[in-house]
N, C-alpha and C positions, 0 to 999 in steps of 0.2 A: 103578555106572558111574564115571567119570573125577572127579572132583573138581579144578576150577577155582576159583583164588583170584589176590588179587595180596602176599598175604603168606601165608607158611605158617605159622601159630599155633595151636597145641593143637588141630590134627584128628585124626581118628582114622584117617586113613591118608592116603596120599601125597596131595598138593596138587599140580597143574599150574601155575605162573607163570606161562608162558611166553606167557600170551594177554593183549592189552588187555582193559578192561573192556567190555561191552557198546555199544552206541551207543546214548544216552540214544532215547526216546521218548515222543510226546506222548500224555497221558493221553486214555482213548476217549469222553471225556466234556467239551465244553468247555465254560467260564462263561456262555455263549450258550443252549446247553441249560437251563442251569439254571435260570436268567432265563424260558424259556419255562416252563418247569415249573412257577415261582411264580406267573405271569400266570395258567398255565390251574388252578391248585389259587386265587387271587384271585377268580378271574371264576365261580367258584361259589358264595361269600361269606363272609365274614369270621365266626368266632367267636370273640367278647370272651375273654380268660381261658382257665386251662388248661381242657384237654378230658380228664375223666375216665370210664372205664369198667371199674368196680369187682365183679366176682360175678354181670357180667350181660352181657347182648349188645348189639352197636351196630352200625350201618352210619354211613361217612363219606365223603363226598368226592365232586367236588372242593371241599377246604375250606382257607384259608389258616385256623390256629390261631397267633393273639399271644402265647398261653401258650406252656404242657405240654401233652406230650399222655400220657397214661399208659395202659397195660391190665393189668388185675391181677386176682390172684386166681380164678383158670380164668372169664374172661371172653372175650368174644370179638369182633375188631371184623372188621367185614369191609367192605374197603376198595372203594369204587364208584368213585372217582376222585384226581385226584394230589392229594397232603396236601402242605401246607408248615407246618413248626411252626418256629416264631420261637425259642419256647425250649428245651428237651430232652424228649430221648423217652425212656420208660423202659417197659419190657416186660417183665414178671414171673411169678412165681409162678402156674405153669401157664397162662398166658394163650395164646391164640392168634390172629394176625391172619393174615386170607388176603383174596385178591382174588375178588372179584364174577364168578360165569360169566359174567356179560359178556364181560370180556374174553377170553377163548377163549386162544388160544393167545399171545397177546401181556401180557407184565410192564407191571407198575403202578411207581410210585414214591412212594415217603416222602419228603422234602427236611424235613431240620434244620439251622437255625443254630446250634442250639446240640452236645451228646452226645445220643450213643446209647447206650442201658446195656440190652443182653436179656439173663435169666439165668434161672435157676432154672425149666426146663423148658419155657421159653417158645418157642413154635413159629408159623412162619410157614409158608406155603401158597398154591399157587397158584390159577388160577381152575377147578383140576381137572382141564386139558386138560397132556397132554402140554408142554414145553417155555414155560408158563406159572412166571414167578417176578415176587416182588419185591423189591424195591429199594432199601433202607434209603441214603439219601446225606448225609452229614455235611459241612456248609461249614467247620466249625472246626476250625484248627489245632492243638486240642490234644492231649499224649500221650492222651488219653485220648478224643478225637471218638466210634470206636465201640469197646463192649465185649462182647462174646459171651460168654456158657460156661454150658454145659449146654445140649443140642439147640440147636436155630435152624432146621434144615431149608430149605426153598426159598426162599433171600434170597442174593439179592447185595447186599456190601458196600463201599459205597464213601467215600473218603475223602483226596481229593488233596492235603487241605491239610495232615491230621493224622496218624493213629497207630488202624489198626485191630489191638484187642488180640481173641484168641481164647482160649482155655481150657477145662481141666477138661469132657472130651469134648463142644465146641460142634464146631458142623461149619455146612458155608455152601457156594452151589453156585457163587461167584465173591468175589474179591477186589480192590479196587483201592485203593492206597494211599500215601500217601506214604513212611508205615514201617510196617514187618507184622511184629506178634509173637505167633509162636505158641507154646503150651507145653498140657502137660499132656492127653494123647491126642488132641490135637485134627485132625478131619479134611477136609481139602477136596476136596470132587468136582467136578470142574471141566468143568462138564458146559453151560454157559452163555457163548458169546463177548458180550462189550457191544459189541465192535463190529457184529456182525451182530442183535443184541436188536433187538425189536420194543414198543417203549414207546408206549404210549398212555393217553389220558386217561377210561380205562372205556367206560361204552355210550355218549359223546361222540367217542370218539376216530374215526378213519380213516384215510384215505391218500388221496392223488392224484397222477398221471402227472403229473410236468414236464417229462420231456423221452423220447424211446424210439429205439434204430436198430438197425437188424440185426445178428447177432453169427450165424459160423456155427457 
């Protein structure tokens, strides 16, 4: 297709100029959300120190974690409820995290203050149902907030403040970021709006009517 820029620099074929840049917009996730998400990952209780699960299985959430949280070594955590971890997440060596059939057809969330680092065939999953993902969300600005490469599967990634890196065939079913760098086979299926997501706080979560009117 057409290639749009506002300078023509070392492309590989013709550059269009001729357009302004896009009209900024605001990210589908605002600090309000976020905030709720730590209350409702709080209000299921605090765990002192990092949270490790090393060559074995675990279920968590909803749990605010003061540490780490880490999964490694073909472990596997499976997320009941929204996690907030204060310090970084790291996700390894065959590990896998997925969400609770609970939640059916609606995505979970991870909240870090600190990075995110998944690599080395670590794979994320949903609660099994169709259109079921989660949510890896990084509050830190830095180049490096979240890092992917090598699989990753049903996770969207988000990162307003910072710099979500990809690599070395990772793939992810949504992106949102301040800066996004991809390289090295990396694939995205974009098969997930945030705006229309359905996030909830596992077999806690719900809905309710605020307001209804007729539409023809």
């Amino acid at each position: 297709g057409t290639n749009y820029c506002q300078v023509d620099i070392d492309n590989n074929k013709t550059c269009n100029t001729t357009l302004p840049d896009p009209t900024q917009v605001a990210m589908p996730i605002s600090d309000q959300n976020i905030l709720d998400w730590k209350s409702e990952a709080e209000a299921g209780g605090v765990h002192l120190g990092n949270f490790i699960v090393d060559s074995t299985t675990a279920s968590l959430g909803p749990k605010k974690i003061t540490g780490n949280l880490a999964v490694q070594n073909n472990a596997t955590l499976t997320v009941t409820g929204t996690l907030w971890v204060e310090g970084n997440i790291t996700i390894q060596n065959n590990a896998n995290v997925k969400l609770s059939s609970s939640y059916a057809t609606s995505e979970g969330v991870i909240v870090t203050d600190g990075i995110a680092n998944i690599g080395n065939n670590a794979v994320f999953a949903g609660s099994g149902s169709t259109g079921s993902y989660l949510m890896v969300l990084s509050t830190s600005s830095s180049s490096s907030a979240i890092t992917l490469s090598n699989n990753g599967g049903a996770v969207i990634l988000y990162a307003a403040n910072g710099t979500v890196n990809l690599s070395n065939n990772g793939g992810a079913k949504a992106l949102n970021g301040k800066n996004i760098n991809l390289s090295n086979n990396v694939v995205i299926t974009y098969d997930s709006g945030l705006v229309n997501a359905n996030f909830v706080n596992g077999p806690s979560g719900g809905w309710g009517i605020t307001s209804w009117k007729e539409v023809e």
